[in-house]
Structure formats: C-alpha cells, structure tokens
N, C-alpha and C positions, 0 to 999 in steps of 0.2 A: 204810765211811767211807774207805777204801784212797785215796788220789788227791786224797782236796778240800784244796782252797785252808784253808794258815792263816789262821785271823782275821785281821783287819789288828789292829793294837798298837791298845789303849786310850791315847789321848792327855790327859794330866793339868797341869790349867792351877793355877799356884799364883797369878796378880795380876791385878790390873783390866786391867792392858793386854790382856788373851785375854778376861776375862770380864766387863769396866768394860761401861756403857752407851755409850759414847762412838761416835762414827761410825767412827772407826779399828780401837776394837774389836771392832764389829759385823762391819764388811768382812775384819778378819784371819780371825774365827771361821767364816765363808760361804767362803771361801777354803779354810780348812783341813775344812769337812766339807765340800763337793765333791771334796776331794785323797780325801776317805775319813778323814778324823782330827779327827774334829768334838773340840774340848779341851773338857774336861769337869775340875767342881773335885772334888775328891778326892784317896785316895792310891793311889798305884800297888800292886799286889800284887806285881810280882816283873819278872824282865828280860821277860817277854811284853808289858812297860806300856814305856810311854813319858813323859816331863816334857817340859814346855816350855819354854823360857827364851827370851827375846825378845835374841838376841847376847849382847854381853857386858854388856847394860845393871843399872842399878842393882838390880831383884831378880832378878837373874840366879842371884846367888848362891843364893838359898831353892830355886830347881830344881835346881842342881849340887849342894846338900846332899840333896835329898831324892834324889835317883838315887844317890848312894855310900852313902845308910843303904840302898836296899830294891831295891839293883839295878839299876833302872828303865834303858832307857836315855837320853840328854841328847840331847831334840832341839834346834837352837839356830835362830831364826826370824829372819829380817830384811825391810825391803824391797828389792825386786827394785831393776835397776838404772835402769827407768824407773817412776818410783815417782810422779808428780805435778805440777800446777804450782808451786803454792808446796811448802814445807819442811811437813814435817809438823809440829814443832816450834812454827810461824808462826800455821797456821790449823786444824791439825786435819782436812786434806783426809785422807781416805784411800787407801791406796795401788792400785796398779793389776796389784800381782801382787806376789809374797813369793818367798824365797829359804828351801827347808826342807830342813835341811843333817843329816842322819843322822851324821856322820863328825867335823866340827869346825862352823866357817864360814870363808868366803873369805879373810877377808881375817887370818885367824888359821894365819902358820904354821909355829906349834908341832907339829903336825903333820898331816899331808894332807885336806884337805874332802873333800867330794863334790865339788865344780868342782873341784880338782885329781885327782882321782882321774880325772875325765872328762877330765882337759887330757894326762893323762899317760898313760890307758889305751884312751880310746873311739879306733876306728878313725879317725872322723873322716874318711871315705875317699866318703861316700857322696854323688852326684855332686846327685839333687834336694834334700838337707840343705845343701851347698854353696851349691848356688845362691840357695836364700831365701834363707842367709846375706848372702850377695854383693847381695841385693835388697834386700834389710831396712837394710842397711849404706848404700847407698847414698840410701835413703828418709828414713833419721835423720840424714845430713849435706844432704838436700834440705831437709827441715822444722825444718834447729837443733833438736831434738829430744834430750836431755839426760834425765839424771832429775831435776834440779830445773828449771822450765822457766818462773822471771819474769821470763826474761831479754828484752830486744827488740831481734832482729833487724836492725830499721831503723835502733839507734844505729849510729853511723861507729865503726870499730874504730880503732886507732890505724894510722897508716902501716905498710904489710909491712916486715922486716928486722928486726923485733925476736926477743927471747928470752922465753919467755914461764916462768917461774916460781910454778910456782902453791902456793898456801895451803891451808893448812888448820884447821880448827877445833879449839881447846885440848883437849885429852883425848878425842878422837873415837877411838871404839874400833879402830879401826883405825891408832893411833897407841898406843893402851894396850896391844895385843895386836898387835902390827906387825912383832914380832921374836920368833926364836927362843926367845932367852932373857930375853925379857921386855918393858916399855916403850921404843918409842924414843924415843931423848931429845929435848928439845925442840931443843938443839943443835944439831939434825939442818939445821934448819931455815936455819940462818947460815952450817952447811956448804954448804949446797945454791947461796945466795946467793952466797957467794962463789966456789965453783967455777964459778959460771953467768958471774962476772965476769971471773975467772982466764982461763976457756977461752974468752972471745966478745969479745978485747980491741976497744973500743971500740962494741961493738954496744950498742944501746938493751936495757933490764932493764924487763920490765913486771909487775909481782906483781900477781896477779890473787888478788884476796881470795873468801874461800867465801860464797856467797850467805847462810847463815845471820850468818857475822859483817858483811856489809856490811850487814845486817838488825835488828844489835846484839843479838839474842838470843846469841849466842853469841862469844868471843872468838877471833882468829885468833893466827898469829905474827907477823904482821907490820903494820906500821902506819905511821903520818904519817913518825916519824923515822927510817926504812929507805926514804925517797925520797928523790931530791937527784939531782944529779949527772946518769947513763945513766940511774937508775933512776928507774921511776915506780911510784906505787901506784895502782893501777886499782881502784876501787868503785862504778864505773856496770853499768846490768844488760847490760853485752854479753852477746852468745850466743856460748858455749864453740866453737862450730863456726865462728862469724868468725875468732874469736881463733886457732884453731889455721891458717886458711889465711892470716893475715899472718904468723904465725913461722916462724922457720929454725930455733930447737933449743926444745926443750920439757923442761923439769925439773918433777920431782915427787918427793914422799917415797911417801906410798899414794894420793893423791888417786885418783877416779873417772876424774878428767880425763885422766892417763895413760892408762888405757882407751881414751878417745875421740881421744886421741892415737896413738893405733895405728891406729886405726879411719879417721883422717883421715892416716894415709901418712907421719907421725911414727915415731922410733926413741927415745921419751923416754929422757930419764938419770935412771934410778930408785934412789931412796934407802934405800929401805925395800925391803920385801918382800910386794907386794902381789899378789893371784891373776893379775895378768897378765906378772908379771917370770918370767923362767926358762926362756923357752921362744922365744929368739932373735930378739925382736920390740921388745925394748930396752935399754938400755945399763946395765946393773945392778951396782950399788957394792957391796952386798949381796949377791951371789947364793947361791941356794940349792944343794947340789951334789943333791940329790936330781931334783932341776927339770931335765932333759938330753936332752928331746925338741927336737925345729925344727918348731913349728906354722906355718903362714899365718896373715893379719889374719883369713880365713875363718873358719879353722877354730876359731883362739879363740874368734869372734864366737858361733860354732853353737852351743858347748858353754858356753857365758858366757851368751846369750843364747835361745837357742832349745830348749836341753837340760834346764839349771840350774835355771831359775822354773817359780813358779806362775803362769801368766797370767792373769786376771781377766776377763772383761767383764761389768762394772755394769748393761747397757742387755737385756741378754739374761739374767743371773742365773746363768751359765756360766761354767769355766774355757772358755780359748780358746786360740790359737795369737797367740804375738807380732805377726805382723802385722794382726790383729783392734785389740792394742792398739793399732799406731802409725797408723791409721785413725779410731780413734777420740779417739787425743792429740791428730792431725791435727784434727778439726773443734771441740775443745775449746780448742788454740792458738786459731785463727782467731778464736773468739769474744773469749778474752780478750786478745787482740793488737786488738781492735777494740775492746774495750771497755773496755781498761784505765784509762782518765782519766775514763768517764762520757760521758754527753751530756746533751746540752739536743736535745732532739724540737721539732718541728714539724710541721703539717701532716698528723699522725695524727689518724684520725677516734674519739671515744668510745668505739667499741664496739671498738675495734682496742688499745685502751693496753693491756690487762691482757695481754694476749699478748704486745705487744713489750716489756712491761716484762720477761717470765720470757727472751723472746729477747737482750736488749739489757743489763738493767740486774742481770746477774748480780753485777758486781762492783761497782759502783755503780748504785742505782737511778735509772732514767731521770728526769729534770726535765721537764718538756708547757711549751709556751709554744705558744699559736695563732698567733702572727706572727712570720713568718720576721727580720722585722728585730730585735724584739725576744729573738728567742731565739741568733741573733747574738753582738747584746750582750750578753747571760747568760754565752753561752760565752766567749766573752773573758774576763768576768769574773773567771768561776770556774776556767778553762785546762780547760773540759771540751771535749769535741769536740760538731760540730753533725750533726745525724743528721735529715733529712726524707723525706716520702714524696713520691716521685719527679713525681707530675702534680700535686701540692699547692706545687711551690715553685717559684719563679719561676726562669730562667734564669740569675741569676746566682748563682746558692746555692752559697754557697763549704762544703760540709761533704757526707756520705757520704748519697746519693740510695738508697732502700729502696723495692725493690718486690715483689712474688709470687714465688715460682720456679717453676720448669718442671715439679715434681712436689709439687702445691699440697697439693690435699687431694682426702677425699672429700667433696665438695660445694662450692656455687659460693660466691666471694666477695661477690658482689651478695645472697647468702642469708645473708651474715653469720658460713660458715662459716671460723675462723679455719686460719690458714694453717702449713702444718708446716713450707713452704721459704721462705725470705727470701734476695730480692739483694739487696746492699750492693756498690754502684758510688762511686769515690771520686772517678773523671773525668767521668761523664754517666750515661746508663742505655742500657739495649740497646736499647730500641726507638727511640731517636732516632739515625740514620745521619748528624745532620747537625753531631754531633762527635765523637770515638770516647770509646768508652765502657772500662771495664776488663774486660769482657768480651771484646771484639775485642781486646784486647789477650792475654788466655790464648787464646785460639782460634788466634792469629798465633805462639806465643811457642814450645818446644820443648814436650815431654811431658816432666814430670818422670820419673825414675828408675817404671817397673814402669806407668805413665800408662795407655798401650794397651792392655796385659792387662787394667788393673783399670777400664777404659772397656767396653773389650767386655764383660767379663764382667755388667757393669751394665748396659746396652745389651737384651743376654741374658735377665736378668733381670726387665726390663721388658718384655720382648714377652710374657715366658712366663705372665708374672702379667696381663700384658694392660692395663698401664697408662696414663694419661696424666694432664692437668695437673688435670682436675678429676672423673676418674672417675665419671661420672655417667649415667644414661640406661640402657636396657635391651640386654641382647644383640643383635644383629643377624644374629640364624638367622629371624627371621621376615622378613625383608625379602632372606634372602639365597636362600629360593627365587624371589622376586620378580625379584632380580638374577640370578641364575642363566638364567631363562626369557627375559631381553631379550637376555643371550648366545648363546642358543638360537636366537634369531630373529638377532641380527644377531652369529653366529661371529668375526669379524675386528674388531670395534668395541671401541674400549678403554673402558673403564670410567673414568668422569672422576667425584671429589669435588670440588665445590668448596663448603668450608666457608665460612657466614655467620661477620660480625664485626660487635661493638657498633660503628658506624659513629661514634659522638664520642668511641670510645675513644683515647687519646693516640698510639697506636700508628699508628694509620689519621692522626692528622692530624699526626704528623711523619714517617710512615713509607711513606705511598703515594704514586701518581705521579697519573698522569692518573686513574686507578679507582680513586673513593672510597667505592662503594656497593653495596652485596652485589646489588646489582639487576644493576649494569653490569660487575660481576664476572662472574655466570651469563653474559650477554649475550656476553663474550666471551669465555669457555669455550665456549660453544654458535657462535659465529660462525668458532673459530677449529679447531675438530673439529665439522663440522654433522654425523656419520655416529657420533661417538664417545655413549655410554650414558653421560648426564650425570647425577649425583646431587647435590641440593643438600639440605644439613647444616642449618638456622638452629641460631645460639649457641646455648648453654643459658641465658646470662642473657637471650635474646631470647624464647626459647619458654618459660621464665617468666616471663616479662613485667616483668620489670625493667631493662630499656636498652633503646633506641632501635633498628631497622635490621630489621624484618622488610620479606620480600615478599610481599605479599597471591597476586601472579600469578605465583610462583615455577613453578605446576606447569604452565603454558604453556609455560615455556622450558627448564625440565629433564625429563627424564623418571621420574623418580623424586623427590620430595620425603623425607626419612630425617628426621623429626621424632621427639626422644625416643631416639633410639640411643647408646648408647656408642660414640664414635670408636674405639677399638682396637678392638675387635669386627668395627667397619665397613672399617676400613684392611686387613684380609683382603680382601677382596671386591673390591677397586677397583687400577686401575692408576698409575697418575696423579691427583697433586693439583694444584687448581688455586686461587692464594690469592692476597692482598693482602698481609699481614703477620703470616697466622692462625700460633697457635703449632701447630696440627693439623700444618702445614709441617714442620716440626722433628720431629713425632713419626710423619711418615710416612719419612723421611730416615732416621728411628731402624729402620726395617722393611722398609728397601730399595726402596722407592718412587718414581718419580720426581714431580719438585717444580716445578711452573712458579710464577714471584714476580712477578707485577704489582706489588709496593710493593717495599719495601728491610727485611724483617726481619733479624734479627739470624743469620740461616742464609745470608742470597745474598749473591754473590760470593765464594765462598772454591771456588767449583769444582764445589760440590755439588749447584748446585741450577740451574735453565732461568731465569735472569733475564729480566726480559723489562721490566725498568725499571733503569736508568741507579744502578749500585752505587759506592761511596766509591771512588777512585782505590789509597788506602791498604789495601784490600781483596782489588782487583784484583793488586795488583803484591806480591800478600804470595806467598810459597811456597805449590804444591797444599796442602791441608788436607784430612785424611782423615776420614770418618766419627768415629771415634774420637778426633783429635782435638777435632772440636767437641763432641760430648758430654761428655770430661773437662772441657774448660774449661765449659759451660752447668750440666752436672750433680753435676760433682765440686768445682771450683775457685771459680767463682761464687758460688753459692750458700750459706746457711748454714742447717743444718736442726734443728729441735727434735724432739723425742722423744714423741710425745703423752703416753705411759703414764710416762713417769721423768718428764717435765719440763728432761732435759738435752740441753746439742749432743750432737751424734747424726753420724754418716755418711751418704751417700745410701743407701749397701747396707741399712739399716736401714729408714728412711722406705719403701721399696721392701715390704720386711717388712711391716712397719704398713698401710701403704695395702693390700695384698694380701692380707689377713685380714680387711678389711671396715670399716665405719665404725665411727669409736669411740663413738658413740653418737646417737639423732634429735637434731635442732634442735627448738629451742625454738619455739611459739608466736609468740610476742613478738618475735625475733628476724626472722620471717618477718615479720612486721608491719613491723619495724621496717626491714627491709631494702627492702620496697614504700615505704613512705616516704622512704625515702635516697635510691632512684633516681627520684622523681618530684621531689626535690628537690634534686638535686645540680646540678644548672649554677642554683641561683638565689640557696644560701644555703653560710653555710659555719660553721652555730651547732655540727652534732656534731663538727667537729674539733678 
C-alpha cells in the first residue's frame, strides 16, 4: 500500500441546506460529490472527516461546534461569485458553482482563506491562465454579467461623471465577519458617504442599492432620506457594468461590486476588508499589513475566478471550466432579457405552443391570441411584449418576429418536428432583404470579446459532427462512387449542387430576383457551366411530399439527381453551390465552398458569396465580413436554443452535442398525419394557429 492516495475526507452535513429537498440543495450536494465530497449526515470520527457549514450563515454554528468537540476539520461553503439570475434568497434558483474554502472563507479576514492564500502565494505567472483570464474578463463586461444578474442592460444609466457608492444588505456576512476583530459597523456606511462627498466636491452621488433590498426581502443602509441635494438613490435594475463605465470614483465597504470595479479599470476606495483589497488594485482605509503583494486586474481575476470555484454545468451534469459557465449565462440572459415582461403570441400554429411555451414563457407563461390585431391590444394592455411567427404576421407587426434557426433539429419542420433553435428578430427577419433585419445588423456589427475563436471552433464542430439545419436523409458514399466516375470521365469539370427550395416558402418570395423556381434555378446552373457535373438536391419537405416545387424532368437537365441524402455528407463531393436563398448556401460557406446567390439570402453580399442578384446597398458598403464573423452572428448571437434533454436555454456548442448523438426520439403517427394535412392546407385556412 507504499504510495496510494489518502482517502479523500468524509464530508459531514449537519442541515437542510446540504441535505433539504430543495433545488439548491440538491445542485450544492451534485456539486460537492463531483468535487469528490459528496456531505453525508452524520458524525465525523476524527480530523481525517470533515463538517460543512454553509459561510457564516445561521446553522453555521452546529458545524463550528461539532468540528472543536471531535476535531473534524470546518469546511465553510458558499456561492461562487457568478451564482445566478435572480438572488437565491428571491426564487430559489440554484447556483452555478460554489466557493469550498478549506482554510476560512473570502470574504472573512480574521484570518487567511484559500483565495488569499492563492492571491498571496500562487505564482500567478503562467502566461495561457492569464490569458482566459483577460478573455473571461472581458466577456463578462461584454454580457453585464454580474452574479446576481435582474438587472437590464437597456435601462439608460444616469449621465457619466458621477460617484458611484454602493450598498449593502443589513448583516450580510461579509459585513458580520468583514474585520479583523469583529463586525463592521454599520457607521461604516455614513463614513463612506460622506468621504465620497468630502473628496468629489460638487460631483453628482449615486447610491446604488443591493438588488436583494431594492427586492425588499432584505434591508440596505441606505434609503429615500440619504437622497437630496448631489445625491441620488438609485433602485432601478441597471446593470453593475453600466453603472461602473459612467463613474469616475467607485466606493465600497465589501460589496462584490468593488470586485467588478477592478475588473472594469476602477481603483475603488475600500472600507472594509474584502478578498480583493490588499493587493494594490484599490484604495484601502483598512488595510491589512499581512496583504503586500502588487497583483494585476489578471491576476486577481484567475485566482478569484478561475482557480477559487467549483464550476457547475447543469446541462452536461459536470464540474466545468468558467467559461463553460459564462456561455451558458450568456444564452440564459438572452432568454430572460427577452422574456422578462411576458408576451402575448400570435400566429403560432397548435402543434408549435407547447414548445414555445418552455422556449418563451419561462418567466411568464406565453398568452396565444390568433389575431395579430387583437393580440396587440392584449399587449398594451397588460405591458407584455408582442412576440409572432415571422410569415404569420402581417408587415407591420410592431413586436419580436420568430422563426427556425440554422441548426434546427433532427427532422423536418413540415414533419412537425419541433424545433431546438429559434430566431427572435426585433427589426424584420433574415430572410426578407427588403428591410434590415437584426441579423444583418450582428453580422455588420464588431466580434464581441473571444467572438472568432468561439466561431471557429463551432464552425469546427459542425463539419466534424457533419451537421446542418435539418439533419435528415442518408450518407452520400453511395452516390459518391457515382460522383466520383463522372470526374472520371470529365477530370476538369466542377461539381455543381444546386439545392431545390419549397418555392411558396417566404424566403423565395421576398428573397429571390428574376429565379423563382427550382426548375429555372437548374436551368441556369446548367446554362451558365454547360461542361460542369450538375447535381440536383430536392427539399426534404419536397421529397416528402409536404410543400410545393418538385421537378418531374429534373434528370434531363442535371446529371445526377441526389434524392434522399443528407447535405453535409454531400457538400464533400461538390465544388460549388448554386441557390436562390437555400440555407444549404450558408452551410456550404461553413465548409469552404464556393456559393453563387440568384436571390438575396441572409449570406450575400457581405463578400462571401458570387451574387449574382442585386444585394441591399447597406450590405454592400458594410466592412469585408469574415466567415467567422457571419456565423457568430447566424449561430451564436441570433439565435436562441433549448436543450431537448434539460428543457433549458442552452448554447449552440451544446445543440451541436445533442444533434450529433442522434435523434431524441421517432415522431409520432399522428403527427405525420397531421403535418400532411398542414401542408395541403396551409395557403387556404388558418383554424391550427
């Protein structure tokens, strides 16, 4: 037995909060036995054990008592410092990684944590730990990204030049345990206030109250009669990351928000003695003489951030690496930044609500109203937002246009297969060029912070898994000795696709020019290469026979008909695509391919693609546009994706996952039925929506 590994510590829970039923509970305990410390009730046997105590919260004490009778040591647990949208306290969300502190906890110091132990001893030197850092950092002042995160973005901050002041909540442990030698006082707090007045003569005072007290579950220091004058009290839900690029000096006792004030290029004047003071990153009234390192914003960040936590991911059932979570915070903002007032629906069809309800109405369940005008009215009403499906509402639909996204599902929409990506456009929709959409507006706009890596690497990931928008049809090795053999005969001849398109789909009729018809599509692919190996695609909703636009004499005019293939299988084999508006266009773009565009899809004019019909002027005149960027904006930023297996927002990098494992399960009978009947009666009635 020379060599092996000691046991890891038996971890000992003494309260509901470790071993409650509760959702919070549940996700702490899944957390800590992946870390390896699954809490378990009982009594420790000796210092080989371990207690848990949840900081310094109210049964805290029963685990500090039971570690000084039997040795044990006091592990002390928290949430991490991106912990959720709402407060736990609010709704009971759980958190998205923990902080498990062997030594003290952060923001206690009595004497040194684990995060100070790592701020004062780890080299912090190492040049790709840096870098996330510096990535990660810049990604959470990209996305206002916070650990409590109700905040919205879109409110107006107050004018720059002010002083920003921040709050804190009455007895928050890190005010009970905030000093050496004991509570800071709440004094602290009027100190702060009026040094902020002292030293900023004449400058505007903004007191920015803690989300839990502008929420009244919990009380702050400050309130109505501490406004007047410079000062204001702020209790609208701006975003922490607004608020810090309008100010000029940032005060704090322990707040989080000092943190994020470092982190956004601030030198707070700190009052207390919080895990980020001591280490020449802010102006400290308190300081500690133990604290006498000089970190960068970096380096704190690595070791605060990327060192300190348990990271979480919910959607995989894994610890993971921090930027796992701010990807996945990323597509869970977006939802609830879109959904937070509710809608009133229109123009969704029956068999579609139960899906958009789990996509849409997470925070307030969706309202259905079948007429746009009436559902209008609703929303006015009730101040909900208005949310329609994109070829169901009429032109002047003032509310957020939904339609497919580019990495749908497995199987067709016309089959009633529900859909794992949704666009939500707030200008128009992508496939209509004939106003700009928000789409072209991310496509035209910068890469956010890390944009291009995490493009590519999705990009990457799509070709390898071999996907596209509806994943359907069989490999393409039996056609590709076929294709191979006309190379054969004619060596120098390019390989031309030209995919079929449901011809009355809305795309084709706001989106094409002179060639509205897969007929006259081949016709002049084939007129315009009469030497080039032409393969022609039909839709899959065509060659199931549910929309309109096959051609009977397609195999006169192409030399190969590919009926029943999976396009990515096929986009190997071929050199050139040749399309009206097909989304194939975009996925052959994704595989290095070149693209000729007879209509105006949401891909041409940005550089990338052989137009060959007359593209939006506001397209043309934008800056080149790289691969990479159109996909961020189409695959990442666009779109919002659900989870099949959780039922949560989700990231593309995941959907990708999901789709790439295989379907989650056959379609129904009924469904199939029911989808032949939809498309033989869709341009006559409108009873299923």
């Amino acid at each position: 037995m020379n060599g092996a590994a000691a046991p890891a510590p038996r971890l000992f829970a003494l309260s509901g909060g470790f071993l409650g039923p509760s959702a919070q509970a549940r996700r702490i305990r899944r957390i800590l036995s992946l870390a390896g410390f699954p809490p378990r009730a009982g009594w420790p046997a000796g210092p080989d054990d371990a207690v848990a105590a949840w900081g310094h919260g109210p049964r805290a004490w029963r685990a500090e008592a039971v570690a000084r009778s039997t040795g044990a040591a006091l592990w002390r647990i928290e949430d991490a410092f991106i912990r959720s949208i709402h407060p736990g306290r609010l709704h009971g969300e759980p958190p998205m990684g923990l902080l498990l502190d062997r030594a003290g906890i952060h923001y206690d110091p009595s004497h040194p944590s684990d995060l100070e132990r790592l701020l004062a001893t780890h080299s912090l030197d190492d040049t790709p730990l840096l870098e996330r850092a510096r990535l990660a950092m810049a990604r959470l002042g990209h996305l206002h990204l916070s650990k409590y995160n109700r905040h919205d973005p879109s409110l107006p901050a107050p004018a720059p030049g002010y002083v920003l002041v921040i709050d804190q909540v009455r007895g928050d442990a890190s005010l009970r345990h905030g000093g050496v030698d004991g509570p800071l006082p709440d004094s602290l707090f009027r100190d702060m206030l009026s040094a902020a007045l002292d030293e900023n003569p004449g400058a505007r005072i903004i007191l920015r109250s803690h989300p839990e007290s502008a929420g009244r579950s919990r009380k702050g220091h400050f309130g109505a009669a501490d406004a007047g004058g410079r000062v204001q009290l702020e209790t609208a839900a701006l975003s922490p990351q607004a608020l810090m690029e309008g100010a000029v000096a940032v005060y704090t006792v322990s707040s989080q928000m000092g943190f994020e004030a470092i982190l956004a290029g601030h030198r707070p004047r700190v009052f207390g003695q919080p895990f980020y003071a001591g280490w020449g990153l802010s102006h400290d009234e308190n300081p500690l003489p133990r604290r006498n390192r000089r970190l960068t914003r970096a380096q704190l960040f690595a070791a605060a951030m990327l060192l300190y936590p348990l990271w979480y991911d919910p959607l995989r059932d894994r610890l993971c690496a921090l930027e796992e979570v701010i990807d996945q915070m990323e597509a869970r903002l977006k939802a609830f930044r879109q959904d937070r007032a509710g809608h009133i629906a229109c123009g969704m069809r029956l068999w579609k609500r139960k899906h958009l309800q789990s996509m849409f109405g997470r925070e307030k369940a969706l309202i259905f109203e079948s007429h746009p005008e009436r559902a209008a009215n609703r929303a006015r009403a009730t101040g909900r937002g208005l949310i329609g499906w994109a070829s169901a509402v009429p032109e002047d639909f003032d509310g957020l246009r939904v339609e497919d996204g580019f990495l749908r599902s497995r199987g067709l929409g016309a089959a009633l297969t529900p859909p794992q990506s949704l666009v939500v456009d707030d200008l128009g929709i992508y496939y209509d060029p004939h106003r700009e959409s928000r789409l072209e507006r991310l496509i035209a706009a910068p890469l956010p912070p890390g944009g291009a890596a995490r493009a590519r690497a999705l990009i990457d990931a799509i070709n390898q898994a071999g996907l596209t928008k509806y994943n359907t049809g069989a490999d393409a090795s039996a056609f590709g000795a076929r294709i191979a053999a006309l190379r054969a005969e004619r060596p120098d001849a390019a390989v031309i696709l030209v995919p079929g398109q449901v011809e009355d789909d809305a795309s084709i009729s706001l989106g094409a020019a002179d060639i509205r018809t897969n007929r006259a599509l081949l016709q002049a692919a084939r007129a315009a290469h009469p030497g080039a190996i032409v393969l022609y695609k039909p839709h899959p909703d065509i060659e199931a026979g549910l929309r309109p636009g096959a051609v009977p004499d397609a195999h006169a005019i192409a030399d190969l008909v590919v009926a029943g293939i999976d396009a990515a299988s096929l986009l190997a084999h071929v050199d050139i695509v040749w399309t009206i508006t097909s989304g194939l266009g975009f996925e052959a773009l994704l595989r290095g391919k070149r693209v000729s565009c007879l209509g105006v899809p949401f891909y041409a004019g940005w550089g990338l693609s052989d137009d060959r019909a007359e593209t939006p002027a506001r397209r043309r005149d934008a800056a080149p546009v790289t691969i990479e960027a159109l996909a961020h904006a189409a695959l990442i930023a666009y779109p919002r994706y659900l989870d099949p297996l959780t039922g949560a927002p989700c990231p593309p990098e995941l959907i990708v996952e999901r789709l790439a494992a295989g379907p989650a399960g056959p379609a129904r009978r009924g469904l199939r039925l029911l989808s032949k009947l939809q498309g033989a009666l869709a341009s006559k009635a409108h009873w299923w929506r």
